[in-house]
N, CA, C and O atoms as a CHARMM CRD file, in Angstrom:
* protein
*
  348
    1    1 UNK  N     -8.35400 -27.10100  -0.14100 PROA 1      0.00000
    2    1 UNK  CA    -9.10900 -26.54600   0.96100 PROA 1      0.00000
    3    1 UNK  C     -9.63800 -27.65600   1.86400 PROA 1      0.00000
    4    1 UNK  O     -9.85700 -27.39900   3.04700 PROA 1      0.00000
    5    2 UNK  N     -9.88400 -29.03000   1.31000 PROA 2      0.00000
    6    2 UNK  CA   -10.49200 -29.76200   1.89800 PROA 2      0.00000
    7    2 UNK  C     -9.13300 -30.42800   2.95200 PROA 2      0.00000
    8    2 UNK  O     -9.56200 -30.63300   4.08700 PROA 2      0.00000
    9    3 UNK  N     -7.83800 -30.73900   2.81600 PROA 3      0.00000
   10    3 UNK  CA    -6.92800 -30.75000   3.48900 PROA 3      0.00000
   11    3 UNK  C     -7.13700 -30.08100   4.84900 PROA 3      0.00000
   12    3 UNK  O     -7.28100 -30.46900   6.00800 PROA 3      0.00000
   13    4 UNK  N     -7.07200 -28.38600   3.92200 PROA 4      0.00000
   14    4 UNK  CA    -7.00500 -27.65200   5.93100 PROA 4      0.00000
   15    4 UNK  C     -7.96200 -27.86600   6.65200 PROA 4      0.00000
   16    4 UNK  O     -7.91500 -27.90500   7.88200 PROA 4      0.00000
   17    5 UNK  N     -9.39300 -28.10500   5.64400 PROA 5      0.00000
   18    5 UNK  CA   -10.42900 -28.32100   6.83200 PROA 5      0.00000
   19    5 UNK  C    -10.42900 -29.52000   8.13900 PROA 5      0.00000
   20    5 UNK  O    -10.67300 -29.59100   9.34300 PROA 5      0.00000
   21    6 UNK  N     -9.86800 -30.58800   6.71200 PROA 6      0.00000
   22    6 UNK  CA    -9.66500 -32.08900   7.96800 PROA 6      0.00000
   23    6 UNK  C     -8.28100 -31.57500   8.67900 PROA 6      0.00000
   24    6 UNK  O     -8.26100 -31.92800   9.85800 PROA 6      0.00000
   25    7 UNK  N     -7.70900 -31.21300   8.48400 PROA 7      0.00000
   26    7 UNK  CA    -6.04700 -30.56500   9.52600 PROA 7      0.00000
   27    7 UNK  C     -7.04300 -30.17300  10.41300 PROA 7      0.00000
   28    7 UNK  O     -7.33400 -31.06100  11.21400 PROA 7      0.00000
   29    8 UNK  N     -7.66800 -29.12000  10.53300 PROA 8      0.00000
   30    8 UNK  CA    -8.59400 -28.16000  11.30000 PROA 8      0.00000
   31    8 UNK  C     -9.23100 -29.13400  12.47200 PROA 8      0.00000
   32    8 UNK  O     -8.86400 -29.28600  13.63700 PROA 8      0.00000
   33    9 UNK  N    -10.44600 -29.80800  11.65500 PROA 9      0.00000
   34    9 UNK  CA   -11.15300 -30.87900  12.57000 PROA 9      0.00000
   35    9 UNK  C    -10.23700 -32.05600  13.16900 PROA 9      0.00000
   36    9 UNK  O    -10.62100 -32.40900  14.28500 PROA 9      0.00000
   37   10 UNK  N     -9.08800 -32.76000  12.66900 PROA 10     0.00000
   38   10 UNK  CA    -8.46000 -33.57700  13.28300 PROA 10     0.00000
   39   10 UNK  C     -7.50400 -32.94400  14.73800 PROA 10     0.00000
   40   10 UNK  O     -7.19000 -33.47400  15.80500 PROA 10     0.00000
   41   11 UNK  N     -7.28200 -31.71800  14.21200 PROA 11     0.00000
   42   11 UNK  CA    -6.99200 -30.91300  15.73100 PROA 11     0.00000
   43   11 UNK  C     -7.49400 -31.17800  16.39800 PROA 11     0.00000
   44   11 UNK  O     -7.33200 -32.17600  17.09900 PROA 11     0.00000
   45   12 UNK  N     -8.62200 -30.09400  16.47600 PROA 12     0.00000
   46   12 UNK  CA    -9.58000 -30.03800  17.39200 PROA 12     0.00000
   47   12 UNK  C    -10.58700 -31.76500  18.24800 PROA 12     0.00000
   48   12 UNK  O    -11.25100 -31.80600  19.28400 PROA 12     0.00000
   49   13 UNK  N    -10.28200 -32.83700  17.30500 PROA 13     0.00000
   50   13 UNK  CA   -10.67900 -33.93200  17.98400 PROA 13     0.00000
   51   13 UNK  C     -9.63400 -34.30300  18.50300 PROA 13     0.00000
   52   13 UNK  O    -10.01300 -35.01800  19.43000 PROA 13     0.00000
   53   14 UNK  N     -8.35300 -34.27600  18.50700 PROA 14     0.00000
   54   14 UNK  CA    -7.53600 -34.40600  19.36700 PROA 14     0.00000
   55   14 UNK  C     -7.74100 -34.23200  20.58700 PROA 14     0.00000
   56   14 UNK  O     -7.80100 -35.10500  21.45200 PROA 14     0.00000
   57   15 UNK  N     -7.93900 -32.30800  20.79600 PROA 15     0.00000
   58   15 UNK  CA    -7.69400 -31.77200  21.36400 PROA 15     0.00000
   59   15 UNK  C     -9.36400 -32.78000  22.69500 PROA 15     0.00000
   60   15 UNK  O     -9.40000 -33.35300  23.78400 PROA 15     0.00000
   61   16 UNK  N    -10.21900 -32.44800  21.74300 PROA 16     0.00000
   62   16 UNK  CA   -11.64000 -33.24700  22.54000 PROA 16     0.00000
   63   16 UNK  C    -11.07000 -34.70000  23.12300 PROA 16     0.00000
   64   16 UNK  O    -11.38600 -34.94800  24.28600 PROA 16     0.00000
   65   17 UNK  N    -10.27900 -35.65600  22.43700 PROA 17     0.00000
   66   17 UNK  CA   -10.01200 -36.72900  23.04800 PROA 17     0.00000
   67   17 UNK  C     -9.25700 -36.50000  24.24200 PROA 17     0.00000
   68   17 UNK  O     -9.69300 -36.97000  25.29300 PROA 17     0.00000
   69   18 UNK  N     -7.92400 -35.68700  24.23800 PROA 18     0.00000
   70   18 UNK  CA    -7.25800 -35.38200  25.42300 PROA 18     0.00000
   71   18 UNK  C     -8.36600 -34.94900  26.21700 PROA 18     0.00000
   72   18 UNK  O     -8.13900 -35.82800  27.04800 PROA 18     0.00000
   73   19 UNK  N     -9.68100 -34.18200  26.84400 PROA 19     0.00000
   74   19 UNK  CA    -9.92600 -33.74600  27.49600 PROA 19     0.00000
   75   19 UNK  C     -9.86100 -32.18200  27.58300 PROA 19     0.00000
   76   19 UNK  O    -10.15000 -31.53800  28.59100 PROA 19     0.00000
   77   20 UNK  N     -9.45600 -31.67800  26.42600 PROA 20     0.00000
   78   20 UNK  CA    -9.43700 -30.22700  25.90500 PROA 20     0.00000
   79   20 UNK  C    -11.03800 -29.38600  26.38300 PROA 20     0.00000
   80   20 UNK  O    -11.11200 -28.19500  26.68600 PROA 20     0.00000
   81   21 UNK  N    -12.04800 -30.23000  26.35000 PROA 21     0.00000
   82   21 UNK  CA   -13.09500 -29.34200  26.38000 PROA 21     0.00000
   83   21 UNK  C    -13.95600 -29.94600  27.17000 PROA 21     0.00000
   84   21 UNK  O    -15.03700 -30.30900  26.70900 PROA 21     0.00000
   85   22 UNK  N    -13.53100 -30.22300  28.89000 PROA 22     0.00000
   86   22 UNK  CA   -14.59400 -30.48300  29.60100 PROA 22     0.00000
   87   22 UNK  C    -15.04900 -29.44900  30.41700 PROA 22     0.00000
   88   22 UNK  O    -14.37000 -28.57900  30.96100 PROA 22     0.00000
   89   23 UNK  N    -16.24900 -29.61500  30.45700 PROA 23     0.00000
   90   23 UNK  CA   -17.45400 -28.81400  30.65100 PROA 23     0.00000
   91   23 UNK  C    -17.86400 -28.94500  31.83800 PROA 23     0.00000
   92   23 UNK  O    -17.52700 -30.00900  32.35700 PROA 23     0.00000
   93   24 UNK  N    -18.78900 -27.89600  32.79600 PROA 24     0.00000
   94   24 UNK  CA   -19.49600 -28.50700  34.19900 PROA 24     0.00000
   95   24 UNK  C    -21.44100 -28.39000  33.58600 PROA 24     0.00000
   96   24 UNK  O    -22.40300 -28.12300  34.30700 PROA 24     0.00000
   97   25 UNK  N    -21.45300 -28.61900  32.45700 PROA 25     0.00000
   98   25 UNK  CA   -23.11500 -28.64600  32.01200 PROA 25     0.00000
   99   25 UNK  C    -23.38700 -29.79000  32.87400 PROA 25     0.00000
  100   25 UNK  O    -22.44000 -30.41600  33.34900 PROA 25     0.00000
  101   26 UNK  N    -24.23500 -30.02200  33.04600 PROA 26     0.00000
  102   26 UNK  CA   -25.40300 -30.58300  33.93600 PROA 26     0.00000
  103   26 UNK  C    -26.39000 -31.71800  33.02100 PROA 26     0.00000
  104   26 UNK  O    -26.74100 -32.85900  33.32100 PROA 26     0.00000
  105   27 UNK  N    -26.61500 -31.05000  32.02800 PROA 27     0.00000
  106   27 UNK  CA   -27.36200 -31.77900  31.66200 PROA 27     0.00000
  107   27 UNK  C    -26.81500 -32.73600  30.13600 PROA 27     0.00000
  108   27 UNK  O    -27.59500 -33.32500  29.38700 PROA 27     0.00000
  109   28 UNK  N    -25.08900 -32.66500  29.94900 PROA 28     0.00000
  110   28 UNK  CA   -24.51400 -33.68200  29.11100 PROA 28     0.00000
  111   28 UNK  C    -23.88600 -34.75600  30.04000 PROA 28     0.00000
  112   28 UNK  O    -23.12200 -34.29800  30.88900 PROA 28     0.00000
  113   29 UNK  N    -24.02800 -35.80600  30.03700 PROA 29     0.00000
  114   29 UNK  CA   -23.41600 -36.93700  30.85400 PROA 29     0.00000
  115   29 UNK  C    -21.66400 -36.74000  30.43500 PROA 29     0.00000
  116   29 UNK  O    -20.66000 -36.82800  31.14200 PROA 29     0.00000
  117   30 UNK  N    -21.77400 -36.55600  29.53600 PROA 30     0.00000
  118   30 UNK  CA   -20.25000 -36.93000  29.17300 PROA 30     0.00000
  119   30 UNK  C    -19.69200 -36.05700  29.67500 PROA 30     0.00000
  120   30 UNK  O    -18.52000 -36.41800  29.77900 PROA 30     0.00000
  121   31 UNK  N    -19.87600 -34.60200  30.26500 PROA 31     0.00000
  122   31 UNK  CA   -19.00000 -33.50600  31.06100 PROA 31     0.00000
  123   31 UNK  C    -18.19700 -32.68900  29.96900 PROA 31     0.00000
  124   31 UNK  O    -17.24900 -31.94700  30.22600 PROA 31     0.00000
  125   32 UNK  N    -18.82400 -32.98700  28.45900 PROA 32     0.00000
  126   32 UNK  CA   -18.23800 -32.16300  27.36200 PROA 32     0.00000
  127   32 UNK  C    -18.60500 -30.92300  27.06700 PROA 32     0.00000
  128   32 UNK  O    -19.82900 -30.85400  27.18000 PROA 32     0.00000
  129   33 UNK  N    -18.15900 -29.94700  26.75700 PROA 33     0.00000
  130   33 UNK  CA   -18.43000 -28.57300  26.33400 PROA 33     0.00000
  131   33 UNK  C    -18.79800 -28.86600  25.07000 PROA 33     0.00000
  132   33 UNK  O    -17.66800 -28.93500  24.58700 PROA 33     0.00000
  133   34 UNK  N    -19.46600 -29.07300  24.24200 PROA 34     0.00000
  134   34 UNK  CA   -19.61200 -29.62100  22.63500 PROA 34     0.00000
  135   34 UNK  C    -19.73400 -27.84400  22.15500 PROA 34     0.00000
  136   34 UNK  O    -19.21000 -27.56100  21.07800 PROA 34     0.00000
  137   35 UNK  N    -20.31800 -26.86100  22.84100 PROA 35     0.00000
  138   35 UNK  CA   -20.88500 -25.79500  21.87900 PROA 35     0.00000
  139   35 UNK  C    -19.30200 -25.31800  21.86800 PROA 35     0.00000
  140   35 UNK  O    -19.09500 -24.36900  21.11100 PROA 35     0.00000
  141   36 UNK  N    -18.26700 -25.77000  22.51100 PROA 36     0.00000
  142   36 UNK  CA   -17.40900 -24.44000  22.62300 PROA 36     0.00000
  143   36 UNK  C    -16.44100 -25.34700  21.67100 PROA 36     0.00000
  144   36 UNK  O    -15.67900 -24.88800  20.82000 PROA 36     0.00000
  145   37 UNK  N    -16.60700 -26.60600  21.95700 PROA 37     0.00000
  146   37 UNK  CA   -16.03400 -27.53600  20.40200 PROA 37     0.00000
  147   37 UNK  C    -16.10000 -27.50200  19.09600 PROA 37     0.00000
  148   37 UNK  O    -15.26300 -27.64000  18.20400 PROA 37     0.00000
  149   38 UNK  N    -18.08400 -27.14300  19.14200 PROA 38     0.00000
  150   38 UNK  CA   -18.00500 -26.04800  17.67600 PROA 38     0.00000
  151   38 UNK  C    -17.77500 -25.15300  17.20600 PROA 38     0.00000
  152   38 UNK  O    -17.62700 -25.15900  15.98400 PROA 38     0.00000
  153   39 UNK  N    -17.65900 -24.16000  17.82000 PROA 39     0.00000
  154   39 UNK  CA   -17.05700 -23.06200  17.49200 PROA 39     0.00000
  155   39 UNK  C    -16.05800 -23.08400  16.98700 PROA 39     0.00000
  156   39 UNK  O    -15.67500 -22.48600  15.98200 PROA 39     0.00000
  157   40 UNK  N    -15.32800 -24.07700  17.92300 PROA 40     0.00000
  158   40 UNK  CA   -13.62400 -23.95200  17.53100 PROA 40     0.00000
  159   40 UNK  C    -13.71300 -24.19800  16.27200 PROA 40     0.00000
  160   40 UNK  O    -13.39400 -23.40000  15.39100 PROA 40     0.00000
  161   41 UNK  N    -14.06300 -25.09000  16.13300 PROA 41     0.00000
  162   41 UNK  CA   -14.11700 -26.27400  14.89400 PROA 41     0.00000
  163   41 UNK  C    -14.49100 -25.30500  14.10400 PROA 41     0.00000
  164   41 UNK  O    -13.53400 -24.57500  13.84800 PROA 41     0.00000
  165   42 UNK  N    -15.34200 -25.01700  13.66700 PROA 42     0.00000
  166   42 UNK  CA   -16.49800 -24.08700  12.64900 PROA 42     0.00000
  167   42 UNK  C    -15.08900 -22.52300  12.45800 PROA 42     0.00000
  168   42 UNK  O    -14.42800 -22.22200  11.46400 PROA 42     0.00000
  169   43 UNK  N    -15.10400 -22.01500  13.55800 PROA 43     0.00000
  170   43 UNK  CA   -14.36500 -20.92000  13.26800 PROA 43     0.00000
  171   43 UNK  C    -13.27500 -21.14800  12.64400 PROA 43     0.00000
  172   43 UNK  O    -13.35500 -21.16800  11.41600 PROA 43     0.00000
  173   44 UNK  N    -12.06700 -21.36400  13.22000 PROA 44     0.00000
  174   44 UNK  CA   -10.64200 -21.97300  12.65400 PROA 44     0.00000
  175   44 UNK  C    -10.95100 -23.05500  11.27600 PROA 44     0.00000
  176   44 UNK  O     -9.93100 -23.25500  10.61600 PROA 44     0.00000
  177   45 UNK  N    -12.05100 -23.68200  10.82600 PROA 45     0.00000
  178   45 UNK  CA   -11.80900 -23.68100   9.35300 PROA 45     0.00000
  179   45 UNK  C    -11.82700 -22.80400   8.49100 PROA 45     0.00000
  180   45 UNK  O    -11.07400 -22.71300   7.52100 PROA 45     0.00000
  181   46 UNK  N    -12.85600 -21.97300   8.85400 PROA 46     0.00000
  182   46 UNK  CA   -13.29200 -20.65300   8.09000 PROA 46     0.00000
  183   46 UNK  C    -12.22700 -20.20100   7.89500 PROA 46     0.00000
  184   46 UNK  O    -11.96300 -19.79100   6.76400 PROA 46     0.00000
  185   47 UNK  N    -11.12500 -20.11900   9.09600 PROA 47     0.00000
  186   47 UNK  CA    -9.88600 -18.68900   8.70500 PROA 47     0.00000
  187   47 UNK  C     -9.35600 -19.69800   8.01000 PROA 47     0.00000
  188   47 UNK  O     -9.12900 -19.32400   6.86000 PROA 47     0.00000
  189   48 UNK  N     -8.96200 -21.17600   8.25900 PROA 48     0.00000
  190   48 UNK  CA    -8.05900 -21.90500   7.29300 PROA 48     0.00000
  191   48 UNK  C     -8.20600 -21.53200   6.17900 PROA 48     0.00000
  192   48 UNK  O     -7.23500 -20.96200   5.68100 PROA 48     0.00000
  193   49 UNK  N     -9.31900 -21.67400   5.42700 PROA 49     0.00000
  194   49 UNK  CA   -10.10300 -21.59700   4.39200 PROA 49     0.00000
  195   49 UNK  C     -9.61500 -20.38500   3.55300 PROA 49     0.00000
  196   49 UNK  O     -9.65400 -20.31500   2.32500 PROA 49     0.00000
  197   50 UNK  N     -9.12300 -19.38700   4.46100 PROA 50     0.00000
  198   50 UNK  CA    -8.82800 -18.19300   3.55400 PROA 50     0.00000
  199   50 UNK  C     -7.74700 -17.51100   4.26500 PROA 50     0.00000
  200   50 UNK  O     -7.50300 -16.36700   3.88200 PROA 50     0.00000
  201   51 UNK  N     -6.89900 -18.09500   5.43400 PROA 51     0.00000
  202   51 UNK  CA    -5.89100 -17.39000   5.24200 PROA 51     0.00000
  203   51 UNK  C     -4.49200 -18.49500   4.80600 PROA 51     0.00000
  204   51 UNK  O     -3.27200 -18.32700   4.81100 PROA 51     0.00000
  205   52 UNK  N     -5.31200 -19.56400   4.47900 PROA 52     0.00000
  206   52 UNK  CA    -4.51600 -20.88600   3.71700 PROA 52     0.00000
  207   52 UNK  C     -4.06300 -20.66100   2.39200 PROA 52     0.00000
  208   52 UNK  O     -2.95900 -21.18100   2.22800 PROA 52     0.00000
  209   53 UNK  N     -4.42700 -20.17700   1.54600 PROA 53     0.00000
  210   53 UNK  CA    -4.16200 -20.06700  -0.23800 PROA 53     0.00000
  211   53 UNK  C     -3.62200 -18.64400  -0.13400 PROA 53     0.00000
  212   53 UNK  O     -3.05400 -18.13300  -1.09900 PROA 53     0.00000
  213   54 UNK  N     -3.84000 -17.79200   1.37500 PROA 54     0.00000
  214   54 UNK  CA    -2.99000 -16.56300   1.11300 PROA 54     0.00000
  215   54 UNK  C     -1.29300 -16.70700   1.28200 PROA 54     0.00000
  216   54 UNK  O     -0.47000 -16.12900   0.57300 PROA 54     0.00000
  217   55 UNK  N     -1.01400 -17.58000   2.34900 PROA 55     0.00000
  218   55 UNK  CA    -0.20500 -18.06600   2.57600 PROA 55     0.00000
  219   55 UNK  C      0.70100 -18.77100   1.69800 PROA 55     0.00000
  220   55 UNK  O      1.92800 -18.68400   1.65500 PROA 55     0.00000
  221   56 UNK  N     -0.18500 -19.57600   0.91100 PROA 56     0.00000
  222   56 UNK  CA     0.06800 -20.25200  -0.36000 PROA 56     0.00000
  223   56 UNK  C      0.77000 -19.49700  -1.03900 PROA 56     0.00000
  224   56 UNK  O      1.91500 -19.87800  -1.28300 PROA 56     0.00000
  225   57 UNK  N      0.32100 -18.22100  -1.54900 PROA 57     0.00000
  226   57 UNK  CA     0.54200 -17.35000  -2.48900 PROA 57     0.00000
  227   57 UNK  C      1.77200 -16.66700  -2.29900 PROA 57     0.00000
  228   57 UNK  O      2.58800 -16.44200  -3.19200 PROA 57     0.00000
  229   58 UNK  N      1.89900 -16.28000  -0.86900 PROA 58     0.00000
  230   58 UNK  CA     2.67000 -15.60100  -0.24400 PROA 58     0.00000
  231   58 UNK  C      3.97600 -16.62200  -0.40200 PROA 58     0.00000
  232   58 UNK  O      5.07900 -16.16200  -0.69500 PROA 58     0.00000
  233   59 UNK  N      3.76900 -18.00200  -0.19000 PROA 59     0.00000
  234   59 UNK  CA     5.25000 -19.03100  -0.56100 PROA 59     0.00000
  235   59 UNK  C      5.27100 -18.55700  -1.83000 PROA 59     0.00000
  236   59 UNK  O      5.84500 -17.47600  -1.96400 PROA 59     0.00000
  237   60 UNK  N      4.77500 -19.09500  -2.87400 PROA 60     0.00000
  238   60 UNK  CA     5.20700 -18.98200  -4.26900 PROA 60     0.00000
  239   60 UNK  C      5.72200 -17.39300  -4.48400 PROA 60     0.00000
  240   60 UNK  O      6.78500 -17.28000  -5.09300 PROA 60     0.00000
  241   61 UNK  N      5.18700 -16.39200  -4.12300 PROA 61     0.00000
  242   61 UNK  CA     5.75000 -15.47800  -4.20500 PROA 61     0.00000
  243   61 UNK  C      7.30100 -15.07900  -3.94400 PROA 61     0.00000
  244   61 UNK  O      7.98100 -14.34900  -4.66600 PROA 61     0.00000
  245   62 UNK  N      7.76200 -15.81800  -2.57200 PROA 62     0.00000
  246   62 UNK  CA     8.60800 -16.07600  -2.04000 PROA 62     0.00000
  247   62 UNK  C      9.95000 -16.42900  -2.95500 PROA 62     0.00000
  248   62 UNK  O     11.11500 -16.04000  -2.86900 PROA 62     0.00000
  249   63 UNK  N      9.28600 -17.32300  -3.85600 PROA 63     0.00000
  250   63 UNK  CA    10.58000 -17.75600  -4.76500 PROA 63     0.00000
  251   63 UNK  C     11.09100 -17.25900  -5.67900 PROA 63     0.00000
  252   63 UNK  O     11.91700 -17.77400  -6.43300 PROA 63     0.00000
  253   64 UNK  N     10.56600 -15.98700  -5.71700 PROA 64     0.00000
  254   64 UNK  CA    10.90100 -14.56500  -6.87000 PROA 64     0.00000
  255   64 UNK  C     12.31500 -14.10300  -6.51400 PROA 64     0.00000
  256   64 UNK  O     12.72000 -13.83300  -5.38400 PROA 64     0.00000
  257   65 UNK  N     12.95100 -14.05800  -7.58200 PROA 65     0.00000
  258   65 UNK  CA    14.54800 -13.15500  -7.07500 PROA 65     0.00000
  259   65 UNK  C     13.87900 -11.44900  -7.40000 PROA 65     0.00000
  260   65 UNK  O     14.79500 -10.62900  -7.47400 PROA 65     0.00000
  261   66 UNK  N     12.76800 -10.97100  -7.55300 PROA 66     0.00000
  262   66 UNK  CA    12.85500  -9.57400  -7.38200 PROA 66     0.00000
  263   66 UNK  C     12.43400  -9.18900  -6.60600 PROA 66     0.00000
  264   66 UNK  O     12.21400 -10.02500  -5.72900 PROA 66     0.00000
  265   67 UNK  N     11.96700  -7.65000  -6.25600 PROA 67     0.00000
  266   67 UNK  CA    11.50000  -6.99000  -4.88600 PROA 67     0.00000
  267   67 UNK  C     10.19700  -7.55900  -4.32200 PROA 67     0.00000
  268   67 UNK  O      9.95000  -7.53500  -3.11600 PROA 67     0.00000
  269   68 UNK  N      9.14800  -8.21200  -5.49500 PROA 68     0.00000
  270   68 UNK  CA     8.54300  -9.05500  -4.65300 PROA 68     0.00000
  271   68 UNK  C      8.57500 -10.23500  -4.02800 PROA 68     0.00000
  272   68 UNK  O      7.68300 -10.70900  -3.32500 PROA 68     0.00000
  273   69 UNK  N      9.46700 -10.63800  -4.25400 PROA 69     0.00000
  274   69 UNK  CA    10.12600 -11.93100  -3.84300 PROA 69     0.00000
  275   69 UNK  C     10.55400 -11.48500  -2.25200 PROA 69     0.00000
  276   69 UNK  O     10.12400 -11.95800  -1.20000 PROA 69     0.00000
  277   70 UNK  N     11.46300 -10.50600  -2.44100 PROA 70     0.00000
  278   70 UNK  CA    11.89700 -10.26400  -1.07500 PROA 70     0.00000
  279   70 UNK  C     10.75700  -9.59400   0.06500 PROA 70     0.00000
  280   70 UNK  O     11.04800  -9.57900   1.26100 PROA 70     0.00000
  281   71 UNK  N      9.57400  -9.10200  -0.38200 PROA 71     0.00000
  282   71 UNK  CA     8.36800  -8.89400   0.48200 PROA 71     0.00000
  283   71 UNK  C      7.73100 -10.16000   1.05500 PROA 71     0.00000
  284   71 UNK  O      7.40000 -10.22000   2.23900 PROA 71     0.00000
  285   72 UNK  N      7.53600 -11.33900   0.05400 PROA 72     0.00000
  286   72 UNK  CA     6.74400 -11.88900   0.24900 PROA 72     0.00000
  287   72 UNK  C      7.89200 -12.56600   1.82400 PROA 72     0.00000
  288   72 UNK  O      7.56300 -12.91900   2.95700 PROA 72     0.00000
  289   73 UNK  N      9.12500 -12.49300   1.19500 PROA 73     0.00000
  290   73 UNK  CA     9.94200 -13.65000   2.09800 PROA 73     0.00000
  291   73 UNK  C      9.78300 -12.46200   4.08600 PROA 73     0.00000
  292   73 UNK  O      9.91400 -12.84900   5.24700 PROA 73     0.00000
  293   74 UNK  N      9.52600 -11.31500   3.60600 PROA 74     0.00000
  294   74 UNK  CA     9.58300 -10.51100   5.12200 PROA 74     0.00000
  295   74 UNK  C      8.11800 -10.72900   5.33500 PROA 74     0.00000
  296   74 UNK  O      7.78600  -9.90500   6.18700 PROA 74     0.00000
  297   75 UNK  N      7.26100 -11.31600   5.03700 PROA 75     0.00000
  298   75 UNK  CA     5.73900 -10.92400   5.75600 PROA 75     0.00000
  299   75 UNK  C      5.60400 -11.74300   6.66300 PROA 75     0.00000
  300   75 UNK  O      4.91700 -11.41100   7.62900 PROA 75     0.00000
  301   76 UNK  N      6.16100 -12.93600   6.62800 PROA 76     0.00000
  302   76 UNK  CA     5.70900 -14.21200   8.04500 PROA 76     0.00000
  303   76 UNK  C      6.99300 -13.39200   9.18700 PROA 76     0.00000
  304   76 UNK  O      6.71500 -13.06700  10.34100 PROA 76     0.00000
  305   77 UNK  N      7.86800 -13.25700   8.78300 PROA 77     0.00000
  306   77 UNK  CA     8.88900 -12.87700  10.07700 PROA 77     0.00000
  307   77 UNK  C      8.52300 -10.97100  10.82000 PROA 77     0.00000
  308   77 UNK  O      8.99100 -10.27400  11.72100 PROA 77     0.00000
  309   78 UNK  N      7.53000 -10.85000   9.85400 PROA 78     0.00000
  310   78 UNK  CA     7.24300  -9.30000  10.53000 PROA 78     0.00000
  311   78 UNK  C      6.32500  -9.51600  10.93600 PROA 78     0.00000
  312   78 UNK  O      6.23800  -8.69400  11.84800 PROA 78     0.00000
  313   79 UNK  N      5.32100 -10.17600  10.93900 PROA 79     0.00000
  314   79 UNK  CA     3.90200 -10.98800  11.19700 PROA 79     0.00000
  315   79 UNK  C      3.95700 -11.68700  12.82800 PROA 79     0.00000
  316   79 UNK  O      3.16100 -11.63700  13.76600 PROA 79     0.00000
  317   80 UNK  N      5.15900 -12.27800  12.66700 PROA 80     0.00000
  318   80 UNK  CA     5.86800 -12.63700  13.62400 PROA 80     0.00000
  319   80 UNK  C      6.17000 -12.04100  15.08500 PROA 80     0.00000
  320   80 UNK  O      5.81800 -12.25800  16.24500 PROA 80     0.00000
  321   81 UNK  N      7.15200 -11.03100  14.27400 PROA 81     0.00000
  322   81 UNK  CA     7.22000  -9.87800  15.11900 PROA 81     0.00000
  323   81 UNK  C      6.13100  -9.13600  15.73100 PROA 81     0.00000
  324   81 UNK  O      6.18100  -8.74700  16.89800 PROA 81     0.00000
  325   82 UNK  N      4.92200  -8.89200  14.77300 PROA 82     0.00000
  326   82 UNK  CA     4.30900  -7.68700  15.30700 PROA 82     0.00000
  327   82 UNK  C      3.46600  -8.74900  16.92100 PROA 82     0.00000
  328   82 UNK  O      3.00400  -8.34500  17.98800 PROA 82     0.00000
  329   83 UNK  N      3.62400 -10.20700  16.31300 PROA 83     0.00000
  330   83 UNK  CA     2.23900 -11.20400  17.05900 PROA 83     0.00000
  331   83 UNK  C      3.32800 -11.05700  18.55100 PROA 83     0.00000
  332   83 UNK  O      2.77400 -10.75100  19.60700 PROA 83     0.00000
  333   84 UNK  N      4.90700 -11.30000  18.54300 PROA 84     0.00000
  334   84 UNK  CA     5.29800 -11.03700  19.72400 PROA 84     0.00000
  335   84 UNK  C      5.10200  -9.68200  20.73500 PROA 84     0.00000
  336   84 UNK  O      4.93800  -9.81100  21.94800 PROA 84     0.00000
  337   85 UNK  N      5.13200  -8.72000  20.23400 PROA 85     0.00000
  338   85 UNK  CA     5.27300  -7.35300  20.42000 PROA 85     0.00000
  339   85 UNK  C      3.60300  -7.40800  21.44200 PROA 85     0.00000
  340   85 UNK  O      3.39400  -7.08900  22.61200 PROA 85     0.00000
  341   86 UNK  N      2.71400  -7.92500  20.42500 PROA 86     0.00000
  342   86 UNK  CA     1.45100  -8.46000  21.25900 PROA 86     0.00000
  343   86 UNK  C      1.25900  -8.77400  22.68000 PROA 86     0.00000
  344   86 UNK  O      0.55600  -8.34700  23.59700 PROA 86     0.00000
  345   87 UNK  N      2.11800  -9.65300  22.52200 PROA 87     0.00000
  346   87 UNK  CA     1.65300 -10.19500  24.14400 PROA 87     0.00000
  347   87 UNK  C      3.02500  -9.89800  24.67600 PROA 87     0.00000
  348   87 UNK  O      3.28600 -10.10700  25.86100 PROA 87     0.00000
């Protein structure tokens, strides 16, 4: 868990070094959005946190030659699907 979290935060400082989160506040010199930096940050570990070991589960499952094997292997490509169908 501690992996996705630093995956998580090393993103997101990326994303702050490129210039991902400038701000027109007034009263930070640096022209940074910091609250909308935490969020990110704070939120997207949380889901890491727990939709990471589902995922997990969902691979190992994956390597089953029976009918759950073959579910686990359709849930990212229907997941997929439904996220295109989305937008």
């Amino acid at each position: 868990m501690t992996a996705l979290v630093l995956a998580t935060c090393g993103y997101y400082v990326a994303d702050l070094l490129r210039g991902g989160y400038r701000g027109i506040a007034q009263s930070d010199p640096t022209g940074t959005d910091w609250g909308a930096f935490v969020n990110n940050v704070l939120f997207w570990s949380i889901v890491s946190c727990i939709v990471g070991p589902l995922l997990g589960l969902i691979g190992a499952g994956s390597r089953r030659g029976d009918a759950c094997g073959l579910a686990c292997k359709l849930v990212l490509p229907a997941v997929a699907a439904v996220r295109r169908q989305s937008f």
